[in-house]
C-alpha positions, 0 to 999 in steps of 0.5 A: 445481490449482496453489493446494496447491503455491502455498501449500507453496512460498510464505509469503505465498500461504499468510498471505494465504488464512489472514487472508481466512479469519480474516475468513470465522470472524469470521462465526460471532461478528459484531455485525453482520447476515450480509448486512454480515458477508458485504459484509466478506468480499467487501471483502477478497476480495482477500486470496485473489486472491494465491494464485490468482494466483500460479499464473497468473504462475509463468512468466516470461513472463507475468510479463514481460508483466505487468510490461509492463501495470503500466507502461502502465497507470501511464503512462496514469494520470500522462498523465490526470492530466495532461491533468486539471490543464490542463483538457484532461479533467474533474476527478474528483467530488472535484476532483482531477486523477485517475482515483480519489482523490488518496490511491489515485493518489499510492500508485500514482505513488509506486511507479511513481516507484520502479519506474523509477529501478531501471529507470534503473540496470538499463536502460541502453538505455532509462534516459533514458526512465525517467528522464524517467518518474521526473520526471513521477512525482516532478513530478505527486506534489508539484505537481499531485496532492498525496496526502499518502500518496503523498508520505509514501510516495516519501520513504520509497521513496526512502531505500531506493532510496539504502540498496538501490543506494548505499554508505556514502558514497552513501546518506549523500549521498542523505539529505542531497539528498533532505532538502534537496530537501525543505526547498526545496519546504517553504519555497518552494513554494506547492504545500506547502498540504496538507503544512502542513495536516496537520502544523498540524492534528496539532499542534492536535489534540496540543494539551491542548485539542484544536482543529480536530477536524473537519479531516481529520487531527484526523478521522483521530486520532479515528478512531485513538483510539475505534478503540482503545477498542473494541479494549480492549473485546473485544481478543483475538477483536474483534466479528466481521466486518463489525461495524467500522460498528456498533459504532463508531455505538454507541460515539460516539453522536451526538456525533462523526461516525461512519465506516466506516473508521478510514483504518488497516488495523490498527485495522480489522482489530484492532476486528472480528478482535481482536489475534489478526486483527492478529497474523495480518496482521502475520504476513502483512507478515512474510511479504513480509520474510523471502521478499523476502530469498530472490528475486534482485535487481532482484525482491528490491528491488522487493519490499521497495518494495512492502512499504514502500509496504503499510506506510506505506499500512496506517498511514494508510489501509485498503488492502485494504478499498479496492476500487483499492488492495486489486486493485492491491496484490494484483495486484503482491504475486503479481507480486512473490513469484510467483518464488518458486513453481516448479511442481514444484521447491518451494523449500526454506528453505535455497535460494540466491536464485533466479536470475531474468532481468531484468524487463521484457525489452525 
């Protein structure tokens, strides 16, 4: 009952249900089988949890309680990779010390990372704890797990925290300790393997010739490019929903190894929606900027962290078409804006920030 309101009130609510129902119209032109084209909605079902569930945490008791839950859950993850890496619990199926893959696992710890050092400054009662949380984040995403997202994604948090919290002085002074802790872990580490990995095998596959286009990175390019060939070949409405598989087995052949996802969520969308679905999606990125800018702070610092994080995710990685990921970012995206639906009290454009108590009461 309270979805109409929810969209009346909330941007992202409403730029949400409009991609997941781009997907449900991609239906009526696929490439693809019905049963495939239906699997893809299903995939992106998460897109229309955003709205419903913003109408169950438009209090602020349940979202304190939400918010509660996040932080549990999150200390669980860090405390079962943890008793992974010494051998206490089994690996993954992967070989990893994590729940899910190591991409899914740093992408959360690198936002907890982040959640807890505003908590550090909000909190005084409990900022040793967050601290000491803050550590096991930063400690388990550059010397135990080692996702290449999530440490993409921590340094990029970590510039904003330093241009949310500090001044000019401070955040030049943060840049230049992050960059120096940066060099010391590079040049000294011996746990930099899958760094160097990635940046050898970006510039071998930059190279004339390409070299080891079979590594994981010169995988991903490859994807990238034929990605975008497709896209040129149908660019404003792409070949419908779920035809993504199909069409990139038809374009490759035998000759290269075919995927499922491009590990980007702009090409997966553009190839089956089109520049049209792409418009739609960056219209909904738009969204959590411009309504981010309308919440109070600590909500407003978190939310833009949360969309910092979609950003660097959606580049190198499908987030919404992972099943973890898509619930995960789903969930926080309604917590984040769900302040700004009011049942009852919609707010207008021009309204002052709203004024919020403190996350996480304790």
């Amino acid at each position: 009952m309270a979805l109409p309101r929810v969209l009346r009130c909330c941007p992202v609510a409403l730029w949400a249900l409009l991609l997941f129902g781009s997907f449900i119209v991609g239906l009526t032109y696929n490439s693809a089988t019905l049963q495939e084209g239906l699997a893809m909605v299903n995939k992106y079902r998460e897109l229309f949890f955003i709205p419903v569930l913003m109408g169950f945490v438009s209090t602020e008791r349940f979202r304190y309680w939400l918010w509660n839950a996040f932080i549990i859950a999150s200390i669980a993850t860090l405390l079962g990779s943890s008793l992974m890496d010494a051998g206490v619990l089994e690996l993954n199926k992967l070989g990893d010390p994590c729940f899910k893959s190591r991409i899914t696992h740093s992408i959360f710890i690198a936002f907890f990372a982040f959640f807890c050092a505003h908590k550090a400054f909000q909190e005084q009662r409990y900022r040793p704890l967050y601290l000491i949380a803050m550590a096991f984040c930063l400690y388990n995403l550059f010397f135990v797990v080692q996702g290449r997202t999530g440490q993409l994604v921590i340094i990029g948090l970590a510039l904003l925290f330093a241009w949310q919290r500090f001044n000019g002085k401070g955040r030049l002074l943060a840049i230049v300790v992050i960059a120096s802790l940066l060099a010391l872990f590079v040049n000294f580490s011996d746990k930099t393997s899958r760094l160097k990995e990635g940046i050898e095998n970006t510039q071998a596959y930059l190279k004339p010739v390409p070299e080891q286009v079979d590594s994981s990175m010169g995988l991903r390019y490859g994807f990238w490019k034929n990605s975008l060939i497709l896209m040129s070949g149908k660019p404003l409405l792409g070949y419908g929903t779920g035809s993504f598989t199909k069409e990139y087995q038809r374009l490759v052949g035998d000759k290269a190894f075919a995927t499922t996802n491009p590990h980007n969520e702009f090409l997966m969308i553009g190839v089956q929606l089109g520049v049209l679905g792409v418009l739609v999606y960056v219209g909904f990125l738009w969204s959590q900027f411009q309504c981010a800018r309308q919440l109070a702070k600590p909500e407003k610092w978190l939310a833009q962290g949360l969309l910092l994080c979609l950003l660097v995710t959606s580049v190198f990685n499908s987030p919404f078409l992972d099943h973890a990921e898509g619930h995960w970012f789903a969930i926080l995206i309604a917590l984040c804006f769900a302040p700004i639906y009011k049942p009852g009290v919609p707010l207008c454009k021009d309204s002052p920030p709203i004024s919020r108590p403190s996350l996480c009461r304790h």
